[in-house]
VOGU-3710 file (C-alpha; in Angstrom, 3 decimals, decimal comma):
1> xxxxxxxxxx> 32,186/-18,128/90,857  35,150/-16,178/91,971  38,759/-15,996/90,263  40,915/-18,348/92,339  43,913/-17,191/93,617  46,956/-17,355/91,549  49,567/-19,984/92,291  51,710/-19,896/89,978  54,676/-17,012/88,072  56,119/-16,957/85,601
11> xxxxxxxxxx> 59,039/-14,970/85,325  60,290/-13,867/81,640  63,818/-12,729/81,101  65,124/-11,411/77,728  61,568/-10,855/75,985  61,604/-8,941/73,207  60,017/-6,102/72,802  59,783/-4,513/69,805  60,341/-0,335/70,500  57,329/0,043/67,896
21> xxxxxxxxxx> 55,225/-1,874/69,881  56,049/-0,070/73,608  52,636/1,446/74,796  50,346/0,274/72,008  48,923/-2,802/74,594  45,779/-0,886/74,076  45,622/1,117/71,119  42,968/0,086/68,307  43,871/0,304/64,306  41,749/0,952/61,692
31> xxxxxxxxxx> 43,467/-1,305/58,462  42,378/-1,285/54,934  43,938/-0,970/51,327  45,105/2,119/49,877  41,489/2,775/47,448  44,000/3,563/44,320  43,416/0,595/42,094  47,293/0,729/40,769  48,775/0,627/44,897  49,125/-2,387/46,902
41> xxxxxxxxxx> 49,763/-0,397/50,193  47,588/-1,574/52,908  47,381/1,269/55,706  46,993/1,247/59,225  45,552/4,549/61,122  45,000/4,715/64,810  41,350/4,797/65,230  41,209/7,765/67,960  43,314/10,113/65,357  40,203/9,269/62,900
51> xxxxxxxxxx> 37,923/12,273/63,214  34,851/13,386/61,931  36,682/15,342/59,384  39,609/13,604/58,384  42,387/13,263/55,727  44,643/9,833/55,628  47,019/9,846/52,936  48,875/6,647/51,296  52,395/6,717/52,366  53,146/5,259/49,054
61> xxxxxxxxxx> 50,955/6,771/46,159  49,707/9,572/48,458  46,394/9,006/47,139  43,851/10,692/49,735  40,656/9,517/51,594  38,739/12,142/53,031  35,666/12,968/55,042  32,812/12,980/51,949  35,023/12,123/49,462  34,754/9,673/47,019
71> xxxxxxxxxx> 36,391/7,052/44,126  34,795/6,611/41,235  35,153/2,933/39,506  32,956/3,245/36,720  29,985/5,078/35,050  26,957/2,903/34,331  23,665/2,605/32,684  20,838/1,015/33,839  18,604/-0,395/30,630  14,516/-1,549/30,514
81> xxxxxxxxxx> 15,899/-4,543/27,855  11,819/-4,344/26,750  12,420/-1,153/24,899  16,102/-0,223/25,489  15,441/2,759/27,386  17,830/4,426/30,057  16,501/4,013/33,432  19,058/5,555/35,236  22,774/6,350/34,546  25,815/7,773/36,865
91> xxxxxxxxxx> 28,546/6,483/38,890  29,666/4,024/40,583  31,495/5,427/43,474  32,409/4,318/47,030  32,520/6,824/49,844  35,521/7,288/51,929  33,536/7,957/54,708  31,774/4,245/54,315  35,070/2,417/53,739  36,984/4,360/56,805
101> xxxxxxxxxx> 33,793/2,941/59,033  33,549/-0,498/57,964  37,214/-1,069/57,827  39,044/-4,189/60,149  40,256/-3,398/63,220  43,662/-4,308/64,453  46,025/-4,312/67,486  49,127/-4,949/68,453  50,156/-8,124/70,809  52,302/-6,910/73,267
111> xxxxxxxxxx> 54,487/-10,358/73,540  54,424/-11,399/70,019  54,218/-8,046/68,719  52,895/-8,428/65,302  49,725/-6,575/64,626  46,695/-8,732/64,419  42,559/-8,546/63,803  40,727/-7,347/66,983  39,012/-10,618/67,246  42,159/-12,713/67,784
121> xxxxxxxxxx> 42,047/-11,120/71,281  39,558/-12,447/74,364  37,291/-9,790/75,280  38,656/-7,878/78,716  36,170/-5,071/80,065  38,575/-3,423/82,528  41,224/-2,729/79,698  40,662/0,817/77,212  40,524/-1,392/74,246  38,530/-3,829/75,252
131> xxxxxxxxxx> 40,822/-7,114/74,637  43,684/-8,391/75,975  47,025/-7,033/75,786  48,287/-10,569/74,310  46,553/-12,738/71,476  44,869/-15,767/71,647  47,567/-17,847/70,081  50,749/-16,105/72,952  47,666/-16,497/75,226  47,354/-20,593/74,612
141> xxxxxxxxxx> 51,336/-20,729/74,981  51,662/-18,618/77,910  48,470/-20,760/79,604  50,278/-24,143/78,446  53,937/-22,958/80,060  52,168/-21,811/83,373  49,394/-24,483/83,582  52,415/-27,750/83,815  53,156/-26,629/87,367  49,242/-27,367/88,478
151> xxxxxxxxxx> 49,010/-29,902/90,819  46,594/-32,220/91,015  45,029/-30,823/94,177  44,223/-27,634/92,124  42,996/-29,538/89,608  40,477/-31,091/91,735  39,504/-27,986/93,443  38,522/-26,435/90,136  36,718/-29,504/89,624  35,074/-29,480/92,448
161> xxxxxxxxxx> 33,456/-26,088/92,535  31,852/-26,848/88,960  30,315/-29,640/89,990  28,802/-27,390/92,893  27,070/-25,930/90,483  26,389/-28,810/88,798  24,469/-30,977/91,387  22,622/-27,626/92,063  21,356/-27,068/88,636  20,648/-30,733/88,126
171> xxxxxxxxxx> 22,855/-30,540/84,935  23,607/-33,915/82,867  26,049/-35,549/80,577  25,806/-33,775/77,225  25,622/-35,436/73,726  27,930/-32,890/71,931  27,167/-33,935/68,578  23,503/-33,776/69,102  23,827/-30,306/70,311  26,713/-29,301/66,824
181> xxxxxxxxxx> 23,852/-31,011/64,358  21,434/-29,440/65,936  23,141/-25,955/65,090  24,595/-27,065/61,832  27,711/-26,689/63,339  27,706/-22,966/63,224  27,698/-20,204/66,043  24,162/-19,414/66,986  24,785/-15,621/67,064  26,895/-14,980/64,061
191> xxxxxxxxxx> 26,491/-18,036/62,046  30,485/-18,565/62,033  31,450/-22,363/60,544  32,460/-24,106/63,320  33,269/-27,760/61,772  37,156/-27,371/61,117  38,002/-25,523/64,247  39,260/-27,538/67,120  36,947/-29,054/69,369  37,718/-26,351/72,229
201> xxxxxxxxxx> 36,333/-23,319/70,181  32,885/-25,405/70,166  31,813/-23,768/73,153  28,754/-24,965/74,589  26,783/-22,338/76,278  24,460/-22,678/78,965  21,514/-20,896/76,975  19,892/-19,862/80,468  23,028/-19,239/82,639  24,765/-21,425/85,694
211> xxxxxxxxxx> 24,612/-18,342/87,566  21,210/-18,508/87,953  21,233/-22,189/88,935  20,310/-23,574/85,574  21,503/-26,716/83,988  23,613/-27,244/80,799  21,924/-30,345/79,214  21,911/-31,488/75,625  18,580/-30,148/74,784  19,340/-26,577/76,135
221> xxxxxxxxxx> 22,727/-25,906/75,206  23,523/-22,842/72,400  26,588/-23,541/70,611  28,727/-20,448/70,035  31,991/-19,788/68,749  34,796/-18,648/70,954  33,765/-14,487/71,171  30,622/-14,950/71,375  30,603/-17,128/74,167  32,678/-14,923/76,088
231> xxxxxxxxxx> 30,431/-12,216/75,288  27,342/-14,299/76,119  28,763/-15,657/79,462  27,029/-15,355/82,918  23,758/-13,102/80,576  20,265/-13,869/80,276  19,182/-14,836/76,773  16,983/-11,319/76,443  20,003/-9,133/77,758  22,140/-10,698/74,814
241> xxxxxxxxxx> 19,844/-12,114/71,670  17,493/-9,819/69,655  13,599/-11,194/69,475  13,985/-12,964/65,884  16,903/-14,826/67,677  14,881/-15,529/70,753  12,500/-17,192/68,766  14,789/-19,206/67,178  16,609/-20,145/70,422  13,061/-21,290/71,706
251> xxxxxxxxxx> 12,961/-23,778/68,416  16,326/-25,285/69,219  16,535/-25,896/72,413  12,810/-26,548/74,036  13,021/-23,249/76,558  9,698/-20,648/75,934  9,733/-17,872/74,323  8,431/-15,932/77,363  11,399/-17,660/79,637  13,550/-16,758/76,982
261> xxxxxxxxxx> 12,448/-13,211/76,864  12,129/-12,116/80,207  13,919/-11,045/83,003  16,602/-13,309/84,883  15,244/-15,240/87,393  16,454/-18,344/89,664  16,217/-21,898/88,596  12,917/-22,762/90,628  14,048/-26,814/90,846  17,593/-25,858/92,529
271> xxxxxxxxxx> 15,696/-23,536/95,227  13,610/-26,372/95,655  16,212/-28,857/96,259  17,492/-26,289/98,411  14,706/-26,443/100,927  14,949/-29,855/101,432  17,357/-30,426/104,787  18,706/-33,339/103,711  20,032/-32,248/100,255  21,374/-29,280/102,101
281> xxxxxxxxxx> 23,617/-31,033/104,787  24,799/-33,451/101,979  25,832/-30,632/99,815  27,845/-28,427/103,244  29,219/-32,134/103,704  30,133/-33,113/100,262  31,423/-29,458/99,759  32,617/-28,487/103,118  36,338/-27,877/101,800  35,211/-25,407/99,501
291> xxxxxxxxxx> 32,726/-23,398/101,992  33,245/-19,721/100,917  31,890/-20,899/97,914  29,064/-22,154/99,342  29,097/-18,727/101,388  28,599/-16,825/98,207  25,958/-18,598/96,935  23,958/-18,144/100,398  24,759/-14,631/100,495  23,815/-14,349/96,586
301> xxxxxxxxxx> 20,907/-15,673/96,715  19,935/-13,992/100,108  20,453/-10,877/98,347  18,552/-11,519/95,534  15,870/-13,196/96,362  15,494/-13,494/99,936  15,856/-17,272/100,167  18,593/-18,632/103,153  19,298/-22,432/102,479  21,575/-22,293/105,391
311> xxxxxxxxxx> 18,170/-22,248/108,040  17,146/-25,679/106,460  20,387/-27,234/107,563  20,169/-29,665/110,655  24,299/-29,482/111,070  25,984/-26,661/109,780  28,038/-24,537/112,848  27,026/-21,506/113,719  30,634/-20,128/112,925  29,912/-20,615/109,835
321> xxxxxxxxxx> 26,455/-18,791/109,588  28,189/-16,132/111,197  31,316/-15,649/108,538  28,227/-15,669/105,852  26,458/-12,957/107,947  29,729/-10,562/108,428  30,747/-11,501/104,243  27,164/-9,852/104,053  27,214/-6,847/105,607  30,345/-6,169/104,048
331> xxxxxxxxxx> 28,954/-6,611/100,229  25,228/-5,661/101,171  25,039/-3,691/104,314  21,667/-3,473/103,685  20,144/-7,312/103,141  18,535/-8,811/106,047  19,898/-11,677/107,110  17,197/-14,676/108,640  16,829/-15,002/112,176  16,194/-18,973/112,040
341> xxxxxxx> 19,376/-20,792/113,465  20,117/-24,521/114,204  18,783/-25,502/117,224  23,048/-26,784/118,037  24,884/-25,729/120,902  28,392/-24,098/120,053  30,942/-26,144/121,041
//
């Protein structure tokens, strides 16, 4: 569904802003110890100035990783204990080159501006690092500030256009703890212990997506911690989960493999539901304050797979099947709109 329109600002005055931290919204850090076991110095390096060949020096010891260098720890021997014999022997080294790439990534938060672990950002595509310019906790503050001046007519509209979706999709109450047991209380994709977080990092995904029309019900829900689910969110299973996690998916939650697997595709029951006139004039009835949603839906589908729910209404004004046609043309100049209109006279 789309982003509603804002309603609310909230206007700062005397944020601070540390001078270090002007400009470096979206700059990514590379942070690791100095590998000198006798310094404590824990160095940050912007990760563009790493290059293939590079040289980072400890501001402290000025011990140096480079590109194919190494630290030795320790030399060893590797014994058969049948006959005492040397298998192998060398060293045991680590290579800069291998620390440098597996090394934490940081960033700065631009309202707190302490420097934090990547993944204490939300995901945000259109931005050059990938993550928001604030953290999650300044995020949850900010959210809680601007969210007390919601009124309860907003509140309801939100409402509202989820449970659109809901009586589409034929979703149901869920049993939370079924679904946490279930999933041993860890993230599906990355395993992450999820019983002593709060409740609202227990995210509940809908395994085949609401998007397409399908419902979120106890049996078919993934649970997935807080990234994940973001990165998961509106993507079929086989556009996100590898085969060996397919497979397990299919154990947990009762959806085939080959559903699983394949390509998206629109909950068959909605369109269904969709053909039938009567469910259709009690949905533009039930939903009529929220109609461009419905609008996008018609047009969506349309588009996609050439079904128009709005011929099987007996009610709906033909104003309205006009807006739908011109919000068309505009996003999809070239769909084909259906010919079939209520048999209604304009008045």
């Amino acid at each position: 569904m789309g982003r509603r329109k804002p309603y609310t600002k909230v206007y700062k005055e005397n944020q601070i802003r540390a001078e270090h931290v002007r400009g470096m919204g979206d700059v990514v850090f590379k942070g690791f110890q100095c590998l000198n076991p006798d310094c404590k110095e824990f160095i940050f390096v912007r990760k563009d100035e790493i290059k293939e060949d590079f040289n980072i020096t400890c501001p402290k010891c000025e011990n140096v990783l480079h590109s194919n260098g190494e630290t030795k720890f320790f030399n060893y021997k590797l014994l058969d204990l049948r006959n005492r014999s040397i298998i192998e022997e060398g060293q045991f080294t680590i290579k800069h080159d291998d620390y440098v790439a597996e090394a934490q990534e940081y960033k700065y938060c631009i309202i707190c501006n302490t420097i934090k672990p990547i993944q204490f950002f939300d995901r945000h595509k259109r931005r050059a690092s990938g993550r928001q310019g604030e953290c999650r906790l300044c995020k949850t503050i900010y959210n809680n500030i601007k969210n007390k001046t919601r009124i309860t007519d907003q509140h309801r509209e939100a409402q509202q256009k989820r449970r659109l979706y809901v009586d589409l999709s034929g979703g149901s109450k869920i049993n939370s703890k079924e679904v946490y047991k279930r999933f041993d209380y860890r993230c599906f994709k990355c395993g992450k212990d999820l019983r002593n977080v709060e409740k609202k990092e227990r995210h509940l995904d809908h395994t085949l997506p609401a998007y397409y029309l399908w419902p979120l019900t106890t049996e078919t829900a993934t649970l997935l911690c807080e990234e994940h689910n973001g990165e998961k969110a509106e993507k079929w299973p086989s556009e996100y989960y590898n085969s060996d996690e397919l497979k397990d998916l299919s154990a947990r939650t009762g959806i085939s493999y080959e559903i699983l697997s394949g390509k998206p595709h629109y909950n068959p029951d909605a369109i269904e539901k969709l053909k039938n006139p009567k469910t259709v004039d009690a949905l533009l009835k039930k939903y009529s304050a929220y109609m461009e949603e419905i609008i996008k839906l018609r047009n969506r589908l349309l588009i996609d797979c050439g079904f128009d729910f709005f011929q099987y209404s007996n009610i709906i004004s033909p104003r309205w099947i006009r807006k739908a046609d011109e919000e068309l043309q505009k996003t999809s100049p070239q769909a084909t709109v259906t010919n079939t209109r209520p048999n209604t006279d304009e008045k």
